[in-house]
N, C-alpha and C positions, 0 to 999 in steps of 0.2 A: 558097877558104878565106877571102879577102880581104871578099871580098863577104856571106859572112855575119858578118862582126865587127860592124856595126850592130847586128845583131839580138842579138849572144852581151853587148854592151855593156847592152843597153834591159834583157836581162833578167838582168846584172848589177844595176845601176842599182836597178831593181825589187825585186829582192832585199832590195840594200839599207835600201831605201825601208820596205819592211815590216818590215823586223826591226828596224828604228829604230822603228816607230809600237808594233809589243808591246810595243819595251822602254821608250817613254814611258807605255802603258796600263797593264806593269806594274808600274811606278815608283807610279802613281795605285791598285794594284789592295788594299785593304788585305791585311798577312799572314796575317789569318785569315779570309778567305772559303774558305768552304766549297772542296774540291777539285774539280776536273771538267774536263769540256775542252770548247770554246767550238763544236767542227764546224769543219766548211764555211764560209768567206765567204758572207754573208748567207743563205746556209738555214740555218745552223748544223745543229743535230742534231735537227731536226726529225723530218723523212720516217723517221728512226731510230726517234724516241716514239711516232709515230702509227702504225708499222707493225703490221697484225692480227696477233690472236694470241687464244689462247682464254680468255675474260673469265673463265673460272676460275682463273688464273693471271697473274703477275705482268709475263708478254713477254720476252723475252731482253733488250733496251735497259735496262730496270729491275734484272734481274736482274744483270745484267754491269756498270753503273756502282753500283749497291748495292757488288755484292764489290767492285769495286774503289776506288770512293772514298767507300764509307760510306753512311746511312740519308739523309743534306742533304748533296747535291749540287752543283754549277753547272753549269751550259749554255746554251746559246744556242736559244730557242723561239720561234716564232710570232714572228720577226724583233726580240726582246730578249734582253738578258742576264737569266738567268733563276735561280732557285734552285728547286731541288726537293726537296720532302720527301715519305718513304717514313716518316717519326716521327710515331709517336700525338702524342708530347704537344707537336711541334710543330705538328702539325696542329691540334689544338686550341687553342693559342693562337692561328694565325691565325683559325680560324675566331669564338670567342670576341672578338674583340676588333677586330671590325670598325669601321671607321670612326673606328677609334683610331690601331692600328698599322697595318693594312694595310685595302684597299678591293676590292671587286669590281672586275675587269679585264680583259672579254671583248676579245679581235680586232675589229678595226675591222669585220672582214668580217661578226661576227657581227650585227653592229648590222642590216645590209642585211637581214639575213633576220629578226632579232625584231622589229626595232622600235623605234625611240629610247627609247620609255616602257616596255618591258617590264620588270615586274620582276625579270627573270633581271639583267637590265644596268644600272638605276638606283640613286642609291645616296642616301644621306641621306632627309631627308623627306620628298620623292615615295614612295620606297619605303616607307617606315613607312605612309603612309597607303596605299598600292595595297595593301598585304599585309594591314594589317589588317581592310581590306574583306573581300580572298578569304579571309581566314580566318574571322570572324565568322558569314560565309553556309553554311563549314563545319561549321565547330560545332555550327550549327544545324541543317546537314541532317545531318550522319550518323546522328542518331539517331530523325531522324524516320517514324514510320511511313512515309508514302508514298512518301518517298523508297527506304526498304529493301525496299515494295512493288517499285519500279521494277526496282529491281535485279534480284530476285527473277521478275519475268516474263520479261524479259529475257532473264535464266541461261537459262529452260524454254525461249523461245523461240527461242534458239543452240541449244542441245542437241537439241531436236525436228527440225531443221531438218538436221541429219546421221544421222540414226535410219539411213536409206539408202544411206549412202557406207559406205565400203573405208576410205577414204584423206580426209584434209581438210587442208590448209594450213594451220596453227593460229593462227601469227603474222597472217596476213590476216583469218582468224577472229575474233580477241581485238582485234582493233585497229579494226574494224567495231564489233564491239560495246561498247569503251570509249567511242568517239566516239558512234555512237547514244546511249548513256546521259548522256555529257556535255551533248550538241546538247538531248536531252531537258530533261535537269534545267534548264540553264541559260537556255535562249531557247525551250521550249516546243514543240520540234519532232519532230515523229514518224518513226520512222526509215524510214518509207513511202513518207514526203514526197522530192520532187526536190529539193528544197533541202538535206536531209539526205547524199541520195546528193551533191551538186555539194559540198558543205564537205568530205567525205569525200575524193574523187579530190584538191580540193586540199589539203587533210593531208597526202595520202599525198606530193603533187611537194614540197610544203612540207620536207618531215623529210628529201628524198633530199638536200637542200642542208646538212643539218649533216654528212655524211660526207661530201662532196665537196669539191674544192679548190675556194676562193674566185677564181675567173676568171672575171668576169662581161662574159662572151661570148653572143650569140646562141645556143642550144642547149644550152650547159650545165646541169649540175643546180644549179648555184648561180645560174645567171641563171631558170632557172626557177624556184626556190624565193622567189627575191624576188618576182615575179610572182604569185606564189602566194599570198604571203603579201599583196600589192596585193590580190590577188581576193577573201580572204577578211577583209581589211580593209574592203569595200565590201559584200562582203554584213552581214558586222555591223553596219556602218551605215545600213548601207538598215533592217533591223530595227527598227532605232535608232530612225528616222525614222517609221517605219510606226507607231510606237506613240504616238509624239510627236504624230502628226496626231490621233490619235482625242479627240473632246471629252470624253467618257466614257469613259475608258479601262477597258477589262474588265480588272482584275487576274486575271494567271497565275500568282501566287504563286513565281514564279521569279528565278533569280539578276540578270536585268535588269530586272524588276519593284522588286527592291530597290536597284540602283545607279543607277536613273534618280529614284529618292523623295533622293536623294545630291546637293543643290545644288552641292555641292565639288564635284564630277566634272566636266572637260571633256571634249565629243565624243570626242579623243583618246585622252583616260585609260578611259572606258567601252571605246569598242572595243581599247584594249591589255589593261584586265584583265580582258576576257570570250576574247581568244585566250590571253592565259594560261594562264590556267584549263584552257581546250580543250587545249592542248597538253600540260599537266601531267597532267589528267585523262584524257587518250588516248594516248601515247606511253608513259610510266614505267612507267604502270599497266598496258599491253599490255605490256610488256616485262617485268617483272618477272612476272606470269601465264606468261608462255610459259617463262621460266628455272624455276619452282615445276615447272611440267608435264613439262620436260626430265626434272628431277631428281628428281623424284617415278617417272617410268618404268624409271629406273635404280638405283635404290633402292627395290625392292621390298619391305623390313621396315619404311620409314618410310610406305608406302604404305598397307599394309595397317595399322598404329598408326592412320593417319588414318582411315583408311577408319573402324572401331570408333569411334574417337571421334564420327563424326557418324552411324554409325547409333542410338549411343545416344541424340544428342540427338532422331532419328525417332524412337525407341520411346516418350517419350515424349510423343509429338504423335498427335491424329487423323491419320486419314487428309488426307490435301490441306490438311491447315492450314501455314497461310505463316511461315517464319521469322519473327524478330520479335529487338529486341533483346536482351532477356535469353537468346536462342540462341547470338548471335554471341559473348558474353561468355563462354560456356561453352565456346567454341571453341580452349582454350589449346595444345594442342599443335600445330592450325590456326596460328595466329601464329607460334610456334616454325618453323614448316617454311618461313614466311613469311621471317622474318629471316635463316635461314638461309641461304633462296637467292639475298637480296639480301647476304649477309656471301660468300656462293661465287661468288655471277653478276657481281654486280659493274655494274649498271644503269646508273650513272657511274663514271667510273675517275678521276677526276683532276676539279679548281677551277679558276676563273682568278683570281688577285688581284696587287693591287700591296701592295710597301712605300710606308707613308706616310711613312715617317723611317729612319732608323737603328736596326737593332733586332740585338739582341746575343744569342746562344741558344745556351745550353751550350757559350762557349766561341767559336762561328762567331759570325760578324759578318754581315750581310744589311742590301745598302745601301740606301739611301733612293734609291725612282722603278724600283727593278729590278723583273722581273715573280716573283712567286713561286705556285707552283703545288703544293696538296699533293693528293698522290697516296690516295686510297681505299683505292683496289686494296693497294698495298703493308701497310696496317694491315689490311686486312680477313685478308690470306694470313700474316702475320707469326707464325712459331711462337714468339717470346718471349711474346705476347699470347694464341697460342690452339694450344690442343693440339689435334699433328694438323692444320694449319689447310688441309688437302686435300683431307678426309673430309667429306664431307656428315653433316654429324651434326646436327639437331634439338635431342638431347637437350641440348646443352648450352648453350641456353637456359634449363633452370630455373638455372641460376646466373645470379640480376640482376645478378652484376659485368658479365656478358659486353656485356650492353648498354651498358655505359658504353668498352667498347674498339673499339663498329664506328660509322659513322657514315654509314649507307647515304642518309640523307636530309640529308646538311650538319648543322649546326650553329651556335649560336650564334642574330645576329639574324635570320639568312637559311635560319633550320630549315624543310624547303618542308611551306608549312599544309595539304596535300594530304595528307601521310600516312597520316591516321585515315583518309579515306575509301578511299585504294586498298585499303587492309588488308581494308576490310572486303565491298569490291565483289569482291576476289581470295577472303575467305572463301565467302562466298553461294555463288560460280564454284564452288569446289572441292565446296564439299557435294554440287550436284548433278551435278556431273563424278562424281567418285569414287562416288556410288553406281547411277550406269546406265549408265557405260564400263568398257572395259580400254583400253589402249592402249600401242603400241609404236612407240619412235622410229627412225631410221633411223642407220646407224652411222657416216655420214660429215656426219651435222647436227649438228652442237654450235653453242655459241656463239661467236661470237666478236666484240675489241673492234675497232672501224674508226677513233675509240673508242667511240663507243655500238654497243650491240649490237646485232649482225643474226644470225640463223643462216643457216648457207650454202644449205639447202634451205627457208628457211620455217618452219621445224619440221613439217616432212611426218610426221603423227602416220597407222599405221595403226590404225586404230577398231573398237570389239562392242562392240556395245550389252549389258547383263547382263543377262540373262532371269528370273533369279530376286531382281532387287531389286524387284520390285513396290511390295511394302510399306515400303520404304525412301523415301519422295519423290522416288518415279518421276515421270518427265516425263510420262507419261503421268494422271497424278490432275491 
């Protein structure tokens, strides 16, 4: 008994020791921060946030500190004190008011795998100029003929290419072919090409390092992902270079065609905002494609409404003639089912940002330097905002309000410039999906958040080809 009173002492002692340092932390904590509870010593309530769950839905972690301590939050995240919002219209202020009140504020670990220059992670006037580049070269492509040519061969050429399967992996499918189209548009490369396939395999180790733990160890998905992301750092610049040498350069009309005519651009900055781009343009945009196709096979009434709406834009067209823009614009309930399963799916769940100062909101106080994160997911499912907000419903996009309560692509400075083109690389997809497939999903694939989405099987689609859509912009014309 004697012999352990050292030990029954130290963790007296200890005891003490920390209930003395809460009550000096809570002496400093103001009386109106948000409620919550801080976890675990230094995991705090981490492992609890990022725990999977189905990106249709809000998680139990969300759902359980909502009831119990309201829509803003506090906890301890990603090794900070942290505030969380599940509130539209706090979320909109931070998102709105960047670089004023609060700033973009990814984990250190993220850096390792984007990039010092990306601009997922820079903030001030780097960023203004990197974004208004990739947006500009946007703008410009989405409505341009060749470019919707591309898209459109493409579509035929994924869809031809399964005429003979049962069975097809979709997520590996759509994510193939967003990166083809990107690699394409961007740096001129044919999806044929070995250099095409090698950017590919590293995308795929690249992306396994944003749902893995940040332990950069030999064999990891996070120490491979940096590597990965080395790999495809050097091929971009070999590119880089390869064109630089030429005395006569043959212009290709492409997205590095225009940011090397860009004196302002350093090596650097070129090869951060051409993987950008890549990454934006083949990840989101395969992800939200595969949530549309989930939801589309389970919702049979909103299927067949689409289905009609893009046969009528075939009837009328000749035979074998190419979409074009005035199609995609006639595409409304197309977008509608779009939105929708980015307001259900939930593509991103949650922001990172800091408090730049002391900012005061309805009431709560939100300190200056804490990390504050608003939550998507929670505004997207919120039924003060949207009726039914469980129900895959389409329709209730023609009410313009609704668009002003989801905010599937951010907001504010940092609205990602990429949206118009996924929208409309996902519409072209769906047209010729929907009129020479059926398909059916498997009942234990859904989505789910890690927090980005993966489905547990791929989305193993079983596939029939339609026999009697000939005349519909068959793959075959």
């Amino acid at each position: 008994m004697f012999d352990s009173f050292p030990f029954i002492l130290s963790a007296f002692l200890l005891g003490l020791g920390l209930h003395l340092l809460l009550k000096v932390f809570a002496k400093h904590e103001p009386a109106n921060l948000p409620h919550g509870s801080m976890g675990l010593p230094l995991l705090g309530e981490t492992l609890g946030f990022l725990k999977p769950h189905r990106s249709n839905s809000m998680g139990s972690f969300l759902q359980e500190h909502c009831s119990r301590y309201g829509r803003v939050f506090k906890s301890h995240l990603f090794g900070s004190p942290t505030i969380v919002s599940c509130d539209h219209e706090l979320n909109m202020l931070i998102l709105q008011t960047e670089e004023k009140l609060f700033q973009v504020s990814y984990p250190k670990a993220m850096h390792g795998i984007l990039g010092k220059l990306s601009m997922i992670i820079v903030s001030g006037d780097i960023h203004k100029k990197l974004r208004n580049i990739g947006a500009s070269f946007i703008t410009a492509s989405k409505s341009n003929p060749e470019f919707l040519n591309c898209v459109e061969n493409m579509t035929i050429s994924t869809m031809k290419s399964w005429k003979n399967c049962e069975q097809i992996g979709f997520c590996k499918e759509v994510r193939k072919f967003t990166l083809n189209l990107m690699v394409k548009h961007l740096l001129s490369i044919e999806p044929e090409e070995p250099l095409a396939l090698k950017i590919l395999q590293d995308f795929l180790t690249y992306m396994k390092g944003f749902v893995s733990l940040p332990v950069y160890f030999p064999g990891t998905a996070y120490a491979s992902a940096v590597k990965a992301r080395a790999r495809l750092s050097a091929t971009v610049r070999g590119i880089v270079k390869e064109r630089e040498k030429e005395q006569l350069r043959l212009e290709k009309g492409d997205f590095l065609d225009e940011i090397l005519t860009r004196e302002t651009l350093s090596d650097e900055e070129t090869v951060s905002i051409v993987l950008d781009l890549l990454l934006a343009g083949y990840e989101t945009t395969a992800t939200l494609m595969a949530l549309t196709v989930y939801f589309l096979a389970i919702f049979p009434d909103v299927l067949q409404h689409l289905k009609r709406e893009h046969e009528a834009i075939r009837e009328n067209k000749k035979n074998g003639e190419p979409l074009n823009w005035e199609d995609y614009q006639k595409m409304e309930f197309t977008y509608n089912v779009i939105y929708e399963s980015m307001r259900c799916g939930n593509v991103v769940k949650f922001l990172h940002r800091v408090a730049l100062q002391d900012v005061k909101f309805k009431g709560y106080f939100i300190p200056s330097g804490w990390k504050v994160l608003p939550v998507l997911t929670a505004v997207h499912l919120d039924p003060s905002l949207h009726q039914n907000p469980m129900e895959f419903n389409p329709w209730r996009w023609t009410d313009k309000a609704t668009t002003k309560k989801v905010m599937p692509f951010g907001g504010g400075p940092r609205l990602c410039p990429g949206a118009d083109l996924a929208k409309l690389e996902i519409a072209f997809f769906l047209h010729y999906l929907v009129l020479n497939y059926r398909w059916k999903t498997m009942s234990d694939d859904f989505p789910l958040a890690y927090p980005y989405v993966e489905f547990k099987r791929g989305l193993l689609l079983e596939i029939e080809p339609i026999p009697d859509m000939a005349r519909f912009g068959s793959i075959d014309t």
